[in-house]
N, C-alpha and C positions, 0 to 999 in steps of 0.2 A: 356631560363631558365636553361641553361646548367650550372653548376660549374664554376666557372673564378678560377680564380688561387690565386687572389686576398682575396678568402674566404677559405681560406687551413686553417685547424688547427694549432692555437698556442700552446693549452696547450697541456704537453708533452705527459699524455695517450693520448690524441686526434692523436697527430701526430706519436704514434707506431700506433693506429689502420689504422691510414689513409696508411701509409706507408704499412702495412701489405696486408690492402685490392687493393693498387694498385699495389704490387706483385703478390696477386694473381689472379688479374685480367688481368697480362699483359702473365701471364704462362697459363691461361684458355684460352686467345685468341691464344698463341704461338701454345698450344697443337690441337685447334677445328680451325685453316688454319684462314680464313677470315672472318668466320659468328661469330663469336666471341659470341659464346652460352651460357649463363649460367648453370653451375649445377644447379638444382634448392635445395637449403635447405631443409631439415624436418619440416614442420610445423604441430608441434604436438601438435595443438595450439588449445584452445577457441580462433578462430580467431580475434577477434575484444572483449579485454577483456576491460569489464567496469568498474572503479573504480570509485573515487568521483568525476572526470570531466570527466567522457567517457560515451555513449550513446550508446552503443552497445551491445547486448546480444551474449556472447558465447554459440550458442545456441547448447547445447551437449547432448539434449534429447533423450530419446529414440526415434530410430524414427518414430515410427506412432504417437507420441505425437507431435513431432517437427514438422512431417509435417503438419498434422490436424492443430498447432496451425499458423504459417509461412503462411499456405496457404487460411488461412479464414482472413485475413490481406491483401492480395493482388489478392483478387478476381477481375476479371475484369481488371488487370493490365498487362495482359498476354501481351499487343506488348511492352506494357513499359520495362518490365523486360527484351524483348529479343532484344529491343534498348539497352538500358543502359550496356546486360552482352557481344552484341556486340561492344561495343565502347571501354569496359573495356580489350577485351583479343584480338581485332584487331592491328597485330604489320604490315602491309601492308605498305609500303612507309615510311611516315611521322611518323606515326602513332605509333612506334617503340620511337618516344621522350615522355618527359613527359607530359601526358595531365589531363589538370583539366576538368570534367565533372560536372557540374551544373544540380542540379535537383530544379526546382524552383516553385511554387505556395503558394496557398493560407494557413492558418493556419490551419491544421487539416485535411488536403487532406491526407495525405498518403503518404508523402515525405520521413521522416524515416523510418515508416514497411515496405517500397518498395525496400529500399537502404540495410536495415536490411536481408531484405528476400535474395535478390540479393549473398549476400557478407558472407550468408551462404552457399550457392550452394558449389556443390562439386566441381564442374568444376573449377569454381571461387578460390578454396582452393588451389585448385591444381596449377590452374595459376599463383599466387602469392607466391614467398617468405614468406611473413609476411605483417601481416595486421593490422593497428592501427585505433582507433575511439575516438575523442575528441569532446565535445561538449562545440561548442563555445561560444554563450549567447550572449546577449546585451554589458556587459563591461566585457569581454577579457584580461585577463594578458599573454602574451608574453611567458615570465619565464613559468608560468606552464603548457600552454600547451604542450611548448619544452617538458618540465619533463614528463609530459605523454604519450606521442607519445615515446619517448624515453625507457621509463618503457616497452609501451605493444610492441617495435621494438623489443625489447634486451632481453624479456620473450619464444620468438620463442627459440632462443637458450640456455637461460637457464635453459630452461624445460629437455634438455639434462640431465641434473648434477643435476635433482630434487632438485635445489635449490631456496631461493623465489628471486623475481625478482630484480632488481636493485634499492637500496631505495638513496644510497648518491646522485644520481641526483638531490637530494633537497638543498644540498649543493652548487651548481655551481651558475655561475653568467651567464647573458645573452651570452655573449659572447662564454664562456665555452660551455655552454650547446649547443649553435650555433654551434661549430666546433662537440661538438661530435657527434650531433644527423647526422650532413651533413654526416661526417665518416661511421655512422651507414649505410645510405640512400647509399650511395656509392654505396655499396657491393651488394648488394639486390633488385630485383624485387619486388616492396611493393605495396601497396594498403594503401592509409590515405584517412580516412573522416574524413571531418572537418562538423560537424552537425552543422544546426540555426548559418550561418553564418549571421549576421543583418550589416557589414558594412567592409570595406576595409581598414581601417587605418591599423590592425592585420596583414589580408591577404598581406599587399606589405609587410612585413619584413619575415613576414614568407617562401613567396614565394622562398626567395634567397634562403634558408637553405633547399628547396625541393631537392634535389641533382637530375640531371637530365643524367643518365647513358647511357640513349638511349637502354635502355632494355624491354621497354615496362611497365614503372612504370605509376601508374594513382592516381589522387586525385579528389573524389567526396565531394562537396558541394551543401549542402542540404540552402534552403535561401529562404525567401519570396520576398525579392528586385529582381525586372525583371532586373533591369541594370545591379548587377552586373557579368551576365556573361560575360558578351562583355567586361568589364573592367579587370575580372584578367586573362582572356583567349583569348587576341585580335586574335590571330593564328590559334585558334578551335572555329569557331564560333556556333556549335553544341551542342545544349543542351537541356533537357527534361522539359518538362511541363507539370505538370498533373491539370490535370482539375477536376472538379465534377463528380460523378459517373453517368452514365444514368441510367433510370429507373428500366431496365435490368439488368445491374450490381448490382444495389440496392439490387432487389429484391433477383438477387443470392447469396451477402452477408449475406442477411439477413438472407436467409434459411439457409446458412452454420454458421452462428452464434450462433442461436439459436435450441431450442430440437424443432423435428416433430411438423406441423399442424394436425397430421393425425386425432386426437380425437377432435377437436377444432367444432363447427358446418360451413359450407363454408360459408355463410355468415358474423361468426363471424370473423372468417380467413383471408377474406377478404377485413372488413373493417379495421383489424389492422395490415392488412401489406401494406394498401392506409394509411391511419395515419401515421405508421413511416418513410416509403420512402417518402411522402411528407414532412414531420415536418424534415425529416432529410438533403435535398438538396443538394441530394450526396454526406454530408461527410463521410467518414468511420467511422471517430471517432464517429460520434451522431447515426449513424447506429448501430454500435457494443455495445454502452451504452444503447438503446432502444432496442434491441437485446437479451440484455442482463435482461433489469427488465423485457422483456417478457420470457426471459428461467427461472424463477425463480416465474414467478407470477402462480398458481393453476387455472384448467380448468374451476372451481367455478368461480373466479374472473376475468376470459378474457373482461368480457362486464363492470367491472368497470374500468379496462385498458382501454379500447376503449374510456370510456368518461373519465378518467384522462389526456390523450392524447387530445381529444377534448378541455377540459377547462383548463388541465394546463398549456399547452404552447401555446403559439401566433403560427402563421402559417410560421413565420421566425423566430424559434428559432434560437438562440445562443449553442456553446458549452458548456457554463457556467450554460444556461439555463435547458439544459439536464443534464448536472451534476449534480445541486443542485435535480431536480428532482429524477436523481438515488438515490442520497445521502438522500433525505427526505421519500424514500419507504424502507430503510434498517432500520432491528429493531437495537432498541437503541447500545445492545454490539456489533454487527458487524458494525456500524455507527464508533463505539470510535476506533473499531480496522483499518476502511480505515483513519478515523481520525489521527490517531497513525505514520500512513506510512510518513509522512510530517516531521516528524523528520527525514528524512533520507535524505543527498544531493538529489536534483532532477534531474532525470535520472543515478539515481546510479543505482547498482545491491545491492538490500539487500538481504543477506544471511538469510534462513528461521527459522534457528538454531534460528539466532539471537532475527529475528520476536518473534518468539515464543514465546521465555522466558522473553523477554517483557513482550509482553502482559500477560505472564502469573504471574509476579512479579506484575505487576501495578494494577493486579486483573479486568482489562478492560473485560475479559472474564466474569466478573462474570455479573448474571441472576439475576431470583428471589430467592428470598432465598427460603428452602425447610427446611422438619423438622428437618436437622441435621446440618441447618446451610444453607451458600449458596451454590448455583447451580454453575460448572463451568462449561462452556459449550468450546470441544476443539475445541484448536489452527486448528490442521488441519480441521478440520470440517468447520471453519468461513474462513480460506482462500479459501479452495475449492467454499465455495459458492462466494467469490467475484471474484476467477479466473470467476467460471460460469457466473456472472452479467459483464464481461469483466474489470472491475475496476483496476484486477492486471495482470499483465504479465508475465507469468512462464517466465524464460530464462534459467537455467539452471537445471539441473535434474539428479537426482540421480540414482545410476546402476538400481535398484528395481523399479523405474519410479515415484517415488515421487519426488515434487519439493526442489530443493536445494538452487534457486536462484530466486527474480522476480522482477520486475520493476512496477512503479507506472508511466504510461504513463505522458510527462511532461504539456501537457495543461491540465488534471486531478488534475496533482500536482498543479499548480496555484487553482484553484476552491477550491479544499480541504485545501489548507494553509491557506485560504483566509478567511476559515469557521471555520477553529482549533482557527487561531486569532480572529474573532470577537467574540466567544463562550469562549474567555478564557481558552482554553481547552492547546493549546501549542503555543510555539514563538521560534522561531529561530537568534540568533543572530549572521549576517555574520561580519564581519571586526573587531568589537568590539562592545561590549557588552553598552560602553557607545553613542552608537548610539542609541538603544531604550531607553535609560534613565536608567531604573531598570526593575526586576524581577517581571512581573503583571500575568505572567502563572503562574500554577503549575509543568509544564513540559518546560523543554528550551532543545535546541540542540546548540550546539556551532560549526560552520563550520570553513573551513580553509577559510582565507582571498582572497580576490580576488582583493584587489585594491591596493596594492603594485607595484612597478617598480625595476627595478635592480634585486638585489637576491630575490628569494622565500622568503621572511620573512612572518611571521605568528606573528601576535601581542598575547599580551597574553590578554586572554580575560573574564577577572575579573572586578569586581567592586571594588572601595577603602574601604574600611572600615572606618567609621566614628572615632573621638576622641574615642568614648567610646568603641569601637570594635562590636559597633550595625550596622550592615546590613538596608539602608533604604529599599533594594529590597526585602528585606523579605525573604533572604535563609533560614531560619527557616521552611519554608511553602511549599520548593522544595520538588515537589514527584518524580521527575525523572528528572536525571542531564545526557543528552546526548551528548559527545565532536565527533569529528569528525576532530581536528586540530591532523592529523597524518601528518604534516613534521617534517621530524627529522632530526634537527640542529645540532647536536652532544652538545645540553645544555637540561637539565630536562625541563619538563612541570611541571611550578610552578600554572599553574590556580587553583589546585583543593586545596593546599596547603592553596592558597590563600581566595578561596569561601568559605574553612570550620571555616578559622579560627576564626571567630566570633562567633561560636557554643563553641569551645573550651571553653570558662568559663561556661558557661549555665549548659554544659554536659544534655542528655539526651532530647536534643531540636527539632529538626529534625525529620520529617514526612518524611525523604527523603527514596526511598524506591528501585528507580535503579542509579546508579552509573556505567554506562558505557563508560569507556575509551578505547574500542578496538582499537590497533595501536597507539595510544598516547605513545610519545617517555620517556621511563621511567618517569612518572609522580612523585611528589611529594606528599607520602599521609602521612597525619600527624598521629603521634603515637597513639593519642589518638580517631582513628578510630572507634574504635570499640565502647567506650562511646558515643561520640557525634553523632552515629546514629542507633540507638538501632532499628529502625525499618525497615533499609533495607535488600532485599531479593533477590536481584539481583548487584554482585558485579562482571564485568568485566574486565580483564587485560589483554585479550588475543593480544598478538603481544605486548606488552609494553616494553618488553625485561626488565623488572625490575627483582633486585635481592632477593631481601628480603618482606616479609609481615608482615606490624604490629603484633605484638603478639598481641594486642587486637583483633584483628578479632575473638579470640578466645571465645570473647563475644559478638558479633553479632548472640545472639539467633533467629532472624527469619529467618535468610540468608536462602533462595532456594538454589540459583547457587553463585558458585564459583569455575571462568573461569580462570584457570593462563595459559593457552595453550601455547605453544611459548615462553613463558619467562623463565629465568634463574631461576625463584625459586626454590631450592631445601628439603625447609622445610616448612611443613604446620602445624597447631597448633595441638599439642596431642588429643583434647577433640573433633577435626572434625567428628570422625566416631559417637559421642552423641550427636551430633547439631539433635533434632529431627525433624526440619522443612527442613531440605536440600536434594536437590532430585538429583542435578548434581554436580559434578565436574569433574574439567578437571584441569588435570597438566602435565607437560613433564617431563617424567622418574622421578619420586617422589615414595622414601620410603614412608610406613606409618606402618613401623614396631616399635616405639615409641608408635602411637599409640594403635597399636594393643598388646603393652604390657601393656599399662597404662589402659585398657580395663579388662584384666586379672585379673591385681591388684586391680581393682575397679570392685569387680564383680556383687556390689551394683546396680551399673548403668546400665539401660538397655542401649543395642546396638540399635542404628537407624539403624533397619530394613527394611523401607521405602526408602533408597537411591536408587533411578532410576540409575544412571550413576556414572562410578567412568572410569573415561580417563587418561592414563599416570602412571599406578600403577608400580612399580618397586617390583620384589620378587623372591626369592631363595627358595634352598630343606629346609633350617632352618628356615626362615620368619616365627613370630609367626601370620602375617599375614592370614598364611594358614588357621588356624583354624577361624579365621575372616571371611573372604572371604566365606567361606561354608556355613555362618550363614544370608548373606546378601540377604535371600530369592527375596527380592524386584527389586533386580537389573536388568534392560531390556536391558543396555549398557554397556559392558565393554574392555576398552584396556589395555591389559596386557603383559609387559616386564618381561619374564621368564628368570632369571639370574641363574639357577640350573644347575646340571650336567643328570635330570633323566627327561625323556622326558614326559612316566607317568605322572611326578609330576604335570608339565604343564595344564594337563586337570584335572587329578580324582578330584581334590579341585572344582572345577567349575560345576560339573555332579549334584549338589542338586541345581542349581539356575534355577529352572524350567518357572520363566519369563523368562529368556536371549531370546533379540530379535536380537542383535548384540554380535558381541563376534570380536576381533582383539589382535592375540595373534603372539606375536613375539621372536622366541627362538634364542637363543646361537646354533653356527654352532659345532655339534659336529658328524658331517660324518666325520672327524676324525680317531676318537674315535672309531676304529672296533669293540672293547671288548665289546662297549655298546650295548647290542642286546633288550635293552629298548623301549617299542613302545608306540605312544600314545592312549589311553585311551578309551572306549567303549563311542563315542557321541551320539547314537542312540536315545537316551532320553532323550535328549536335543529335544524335538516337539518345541517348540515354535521359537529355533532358526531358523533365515529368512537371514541375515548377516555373514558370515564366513569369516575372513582374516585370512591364516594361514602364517606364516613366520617363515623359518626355517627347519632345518633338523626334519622329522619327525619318523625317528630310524625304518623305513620299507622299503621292496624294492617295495612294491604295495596296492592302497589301498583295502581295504576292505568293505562292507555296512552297517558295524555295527560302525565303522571310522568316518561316513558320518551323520549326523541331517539330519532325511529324509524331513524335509520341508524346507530347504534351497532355496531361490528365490538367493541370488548371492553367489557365491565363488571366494575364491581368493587364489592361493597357488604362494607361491614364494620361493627361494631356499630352496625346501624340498628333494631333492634329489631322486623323483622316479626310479625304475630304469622298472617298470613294467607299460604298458599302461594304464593309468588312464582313459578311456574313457568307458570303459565298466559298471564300475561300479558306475562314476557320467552320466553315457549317462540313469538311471534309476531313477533321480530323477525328479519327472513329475512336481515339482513348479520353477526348473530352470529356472530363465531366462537370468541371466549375468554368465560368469563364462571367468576368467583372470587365463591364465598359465603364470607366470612371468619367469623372470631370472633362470633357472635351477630348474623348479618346477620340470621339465620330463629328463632323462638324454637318455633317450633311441630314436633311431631311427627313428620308427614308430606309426604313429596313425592311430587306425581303428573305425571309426564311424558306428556301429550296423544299419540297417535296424529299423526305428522305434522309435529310441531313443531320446532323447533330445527332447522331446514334445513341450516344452514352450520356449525353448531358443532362444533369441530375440540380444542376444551381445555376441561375442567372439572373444577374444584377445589372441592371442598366440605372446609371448615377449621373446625374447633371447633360446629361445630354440636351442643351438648349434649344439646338433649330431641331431637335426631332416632331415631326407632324405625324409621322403616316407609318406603321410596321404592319408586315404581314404576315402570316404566318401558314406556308400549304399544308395539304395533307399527309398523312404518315410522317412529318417533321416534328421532330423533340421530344420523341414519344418514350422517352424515361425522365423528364424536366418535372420535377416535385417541389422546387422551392422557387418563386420567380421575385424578383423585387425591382420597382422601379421608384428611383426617388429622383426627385425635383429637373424631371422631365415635363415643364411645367407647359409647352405648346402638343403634346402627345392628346390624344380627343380618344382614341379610339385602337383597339387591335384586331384589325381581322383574321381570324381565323383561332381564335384564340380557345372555340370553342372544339378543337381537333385536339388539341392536349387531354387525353383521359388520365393522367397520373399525378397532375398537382394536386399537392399537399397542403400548400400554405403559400395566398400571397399578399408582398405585402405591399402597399403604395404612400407616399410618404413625400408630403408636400406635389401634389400631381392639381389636373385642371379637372373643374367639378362635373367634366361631361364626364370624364376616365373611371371613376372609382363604379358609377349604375350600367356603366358600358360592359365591364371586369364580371360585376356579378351577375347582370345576365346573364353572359356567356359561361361562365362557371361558379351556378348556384351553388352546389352543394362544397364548395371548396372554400377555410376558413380566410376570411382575409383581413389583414390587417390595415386599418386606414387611417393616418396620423397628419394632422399639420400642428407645427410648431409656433405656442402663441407667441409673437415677438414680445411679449415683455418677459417672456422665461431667457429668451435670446439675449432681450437686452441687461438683465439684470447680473447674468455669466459674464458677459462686456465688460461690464461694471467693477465683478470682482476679479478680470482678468487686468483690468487697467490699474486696480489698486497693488495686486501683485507685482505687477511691470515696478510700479514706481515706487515701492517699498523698498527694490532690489537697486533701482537706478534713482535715487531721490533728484538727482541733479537735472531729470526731464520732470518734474514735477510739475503742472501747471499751476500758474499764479493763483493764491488765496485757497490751498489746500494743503491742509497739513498730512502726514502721511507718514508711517511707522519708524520708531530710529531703531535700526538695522541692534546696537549692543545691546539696547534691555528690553529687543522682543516686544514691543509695545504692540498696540492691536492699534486700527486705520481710530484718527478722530478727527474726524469731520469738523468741520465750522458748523455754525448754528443750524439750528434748521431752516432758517428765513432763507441762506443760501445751499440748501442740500441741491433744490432740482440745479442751480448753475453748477455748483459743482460736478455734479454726474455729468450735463451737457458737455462742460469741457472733457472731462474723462472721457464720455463716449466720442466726442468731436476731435479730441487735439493729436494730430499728426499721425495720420491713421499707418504711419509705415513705421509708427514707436508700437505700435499692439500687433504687427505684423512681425517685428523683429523678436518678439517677443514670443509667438506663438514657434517664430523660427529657432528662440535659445533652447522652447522647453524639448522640440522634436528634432534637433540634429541639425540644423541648416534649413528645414523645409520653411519654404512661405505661404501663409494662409491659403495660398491654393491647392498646394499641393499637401498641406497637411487636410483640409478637407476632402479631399479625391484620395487618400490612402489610410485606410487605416490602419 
């Protein structure tokens, strides 16, 4: 499986990175004699990131959350896991080439939370380079896998430049993509799962493009077919099988699934944990769903349990059979809301954000009615309880420990599709829309294509419109129009263009009520948006890269949310701040000082007061804004671009928003500026705020505790410019539990951590901290601190005290000085750690393709004697010969370093290379 030479990269960036990495591989063996060692990379990574074909959870949990959930998932599986993380990191003999390891059984065993759990471990993190996770399916497209595997390869390293990850791979053709991703795989110690491999046609073309370095690279496939290991791994006849749980393991799943017996009577205890370990026949999965309607069922009700188990399922149930069970014990709204999940690719990661305002738009949340109308019962509240019923799976999670990210486990997802469709409730149409005929849901989701060959094409996936411009599928009747075609071909998405336009003469037609196009490549929305759908409430754009917004939106009086995150728009409609049903928005670096003067002038009109969230506000010392802002009592989230010169100004407008639950405020660097002896603002009265991002010079040498919201659970400071130790007076805040020193938050020497302090703090990240030398750490201090990371605190030698922490978990160190890392594990042997430097030609090679980007988009900074993509027919980079490759990347990486700074600043909002690496 080794590289032939025969499969070298053609296209030209293919063949600078191939070139580059076998430079640097032949100077890394010249320098390290004959073991020909790897650096290993920074992987600062959600290891295994899942998009709309990946099956993997970056699982970034806090971690007593992460492991509670990880390890009630692979109970019982203790030799498997210490086979499989022995096979993965044994480089002995052979074993040093590439091996594919097969994990194989039955449906529902435990194949992927086994692999999943595995490939979080720290050891495992550490061992690897970079880690990618694709899930393969029944029909398999070639082209997109490459793309993905490619995407979560080439994220390791673009995490460096906090930039988002690589999208034109959707552009490339098999071949293309072939050479690059090989290029990629070259360089690097990796780790690929290929999930639910179901057959080998994929697997042989795939194989070739495995790049086989003899570094100790591995690829796990997870597959119900016993043959096929012996067929794509004749060499390693070595592979895992897992079987049914025994009784024993059942029974310890069980208890670890579910809340205590302790109160239950032992009889009754007893006969419904003989019920579910029988009915369930050692699957995990039928374990953790019967697990799960038992953690949720009341101590009143255990003996109608006992005999729902007795009469509703046969004594060989199915997984299906237990699903529909779970699903027919859930009251009606939390029913429509696992309902709901099925619009989302299966085995994606859906973001909770997202969740949320769904359901909270489609009104699925809603109960009974009550006297003032109806009941809504929250979003968080109804997911918690289906985490608890095991239905959904955190995967990602946020500083404060709430979920960010989760999954709808994928033989779940079949059951519940299965049930959305026959209920009329939602439909999904993959390839094109005219495969199910017409629109018989209320709710549709449109996926990206999967039966395509050659390039990634994505059909568009509309219906025609009749002579008359009448819809026979009834788009009149859509309540929620779901896309998920985010390849971006460098041409608009014309679908939605297309779905509305039959609405267009009707005007005022349309029950449709979400409209989410997230990642959809500048769509087409027609002008007259805002008429022809007078009833939606949730209108999505985030990642669309779109420039402009209908002016009608200005008449979508019911709109909730309105998402332009990511996109170029820099104008929203005057009359947004009086839409009085809107509770969120989100935009990137946006005035809304138009509005807040047509507010003034219309002083007839009340202000919506009621706005929850206002994301991406842009505002100065003059912004008539200000006086806005002060008034927006309602608001619990806000991120705000401080464009002034008075640091003051920054806070005192924000001191009356006595909900604020979040606050992300990012100032203008004016340490400077000595004369400004301006500081900011008295937060103390700010209770309610829990979220603090601060960015920016903060016009003091230390802080103070009246500076400080005493009920902060996370902080986050980044080039503030302390020059006095900040520990003593955030080491006093007892709801602490994350707290991030970024890029030049601290400029001073030393840290000393009090006796006592930091009660609750569970995460801590110290980042770029340069003149740090010397921390220390007393006793009984940080004594719940489980996750520590320090990166490129490159003068740091030593931590004293560091061996008084009994509860770390995981740490990790990342570009540090070579005394720091045997200092670290003396002091805490038994605690996993991570330890990464970044080889600069992985750094410089990202440069490379971030400079070719730049100038694809701007040819007119092009540097002399390089040719470079024409923008109308999508060409790929073509380099000059190769006699001139190295001058040309020299000038790319050399020429006008504030052109690849502006650059980094278009893709993040306004941020500059500093401050997009100090925030991620």
């Amino acid at each position: 499986m080794e590289a032939s030479e025969g499969l070298g990269p053609r296209n030209p960036l293919a063949k600078t990175l191939s070139w580059v990495c076998a430079l640097s591989s032949w100077r890394r063996r010249r320098g390290n004699g004959e073991t020909g060692e790897m650096s290993a990379p920074e992987v600062e990574i959600s290891p295994l990131n899942a998009g709309t074909s990946s099956g993997a959870s970056s699982s970034s949990a806090p971690p007593r959350a992460r492991m509670m959930k990880d390890e009630s998932h692979i109970v019982g599986r203790e030799d498997s896991v210490n086979q499989l993380v022995s096979q993965l990191i044994d480089e002995s003999g052979d074993c040093a080439n590439l091996r594919v390891i097969s994990v194989v059984g039955e449906e529902a065993i435990g194949k992927t939370a086994l692999v999943r759990s595995v490939c979080n471990r720290a050891d495992i993190k550490n061992h690897f380079d970079c880690c990618a996770w694709v899930r393969v399916g029944p029909e398999p497209n070639l082209v997109h896998l490459m793309a993905a595997l490619l995407k979560q390869l080439s994220v390791v390293f673009v995490k460096q430049l906090r930039v988002r990850e690589l999208q034109d791979v959707d552009r490339l053709k098999e071949e293309e993509l072939s050479n690059l991703l090989q290029g990629v795989l070259m360089e690097c110690r990796y780790l690929v799962v290929l999930d639910d491999l179901c057959d080998l046609h994929v697997m042989d073309k795939l194989i070739m493009v495995l790049a086989d370095s003899r570094n100790g690279s591995r690829v796990i496939v997870t597959t119900l077919n016993r043959d096929i290991p012996s067929s794509i791994d004749p060499w390693y006849s070595t592979h895992l099988e897992l079987s049914p749980l025994n009784r024993e393991q059942s029974e310890k799943l069980l208890e670890k699934c579910c809340h205590p017996f302790d109160k239950v009577d032992p009889p009754v205890e007893l006969d419904l944990k003989e019920r579910i370990v029988s009915k369930s026949g050692g699957s995990p999965a039928k374990i953790l769903l019967l697990g799960g309607l038992l953690s949720t069922t009341s101590l009143d009700r255990c003996t109608e349990l006992v005999n729902l188990l007795a009469n509703g399922l046969t004594d060989c149930p199915t997984l299906q059979d237990v699903a529909r069970l779970s699903v027919a014990k859930l009251p009606e709204p939390l029913k429509q809301c696992a309902l709901y999940l099925t619009l989302f690719p299966k085995e994606s990661e859906i973001p909770t954000r997202r969740l949320f305002r769904l359901w909270s738009a489609e009104e699925v949340l809603v109960s009974s009615p009550s006297e003032n109308g109806v009941t809504r019962v929250d979003a968080e509240k109804c997911f918690r309880d289906l985490v608890r019923r095991n239905m959904v799976h955190v995967v990602r999670w946020k500083w404060e420990g709430s979920a960010q990210a989760c999954r709808l486990p994928g033989a779940l997802y079949d059951v519940l599709y299965q049930m959305a469709k026959n209920e009329g409730f939602l439909k999904i149409y993959d390839r094109s829309i005219h495969y199910e005929g017409k629109f018989d849901a209320p709710r549709i989701a449109i996926h990206r294509d999967i039966s395509g060959g050659g390039e990634a094409e994505v059909q568009v996936n509309v219906l025609e419109a009749g002579p008359d411009n009448s819809m026979p599928c009834g788009t009149g009747q859509l309540r929620c129009y779901v896309s998920f075609n985010t390849v971006k071909l460098g041409t608009r998405a014309g679908e939605i263009a297309l779905l509305l336009r039959p609405l267009v003469p009707k005007r005022d037609s349309s029950l449709l009520s979400v409209l989410d196009l997230e990642g959809v490549y500048k769509p087409l929305l027609p002008e007259e948006l805002g008429e022809i759908l007078p009833n939606l409430q949730y209108l999505g754009l985030r990642w669309t890269l779109l420039e402009w917004l209908p002016a009608s939106v200005a008449r979508l009086s019911r709109l909730e949310t309105l998402d332009l995150k990511y996109t170029n728009i820099k104008y929203v409609p005057d009359s947004i701040l009086k839409a009085e049903h809107l509770r969120h928005l989100y935009m990137t670096e946006v005035s809304l000082d138009d509005a807040a003067r047509r507010h003034q002038l219309e002083s007839n009109k009340s202000l919506n007061c009621n706005i929850q969230t206002i994301w991406g506000l842009v505002i100065n010392d003059d912004s008539p804004m200000l006086d806005v802002l002060g008034k927006l009592t309602g608001l619990m989230k806000l991120a705000l671009t401080w464009d002034g010169w008075s640091v003051s100004g920054a806070t005192e407008h924000i001191l009356n928003l006595g909900m604020l639950k979040s606050l992300r405020l990012r100032m203008k660097d004016l340490s400077n500026y000595s004369s400004n002896k301006d500081e900011m603002s008295d937060m103390s009265g700010l209770e309610s705020l829990s979220n603090l991002h601060l960015h920016g010079y903060l016009g003091m040498q230390g802080l103070l505790e009246s500076h400080i919201p005493p009920n902060l659970k996370v902080l986050t400071l980044s080039m503030s410019g302390l020059e006095v130790d900040p520990m003593g007076v955030l080491g006093k805040l007892k709801c602490l539990t994350t707290l991030r020193l970024f890029a030049s938050s601290y400029e001073g020497k030393t840290l000393s951590v009090s006796e006592g302090t930091f009660p609750s703090l569970r995460v801590l990240k110290l980042w770029k901290l340069e003149n740090l030398t010397e921390w220390t750490i007393q006793a009984n201090a940080m004594q719940c601190l489980e996750d520590l990371e320090i990166k490129d605190c490159k003068e740091l030698k030593k931590i004293d005290g560091l061996q008084h922490i009994k509860t770390l978990e995981v740490i990790t160190l990342v570009r540090v000085s070579d005394e720091l890392e045997p200092s670290v594990r003396a002091m805490q042997p038994n605690v996993p750690i991570i330890a990464k430097k970044l080889p600069q030609v992985a750094l410089f090679l990202l440069l490379v393709y971030m400079f070719v980007r730049h100038f694809s988009c701007h040819p007119q900074s092009t540097p002399q004697g390089t040719a470079f993509p024409d923008r109308a027919n999508n060409n790929l980079l073509d380099l000059t010969p190769s006699t001139r490759i190295i001058e040309n990347v020299e000038r790319c990486f050399f020429y006008n370093h504030m052109v690849f700074m502006s650059f980094c600043s278009e893709k993040k909002g306004g941020a500059s290379y500093r401050v997009s690496y100090a925030c991620p």
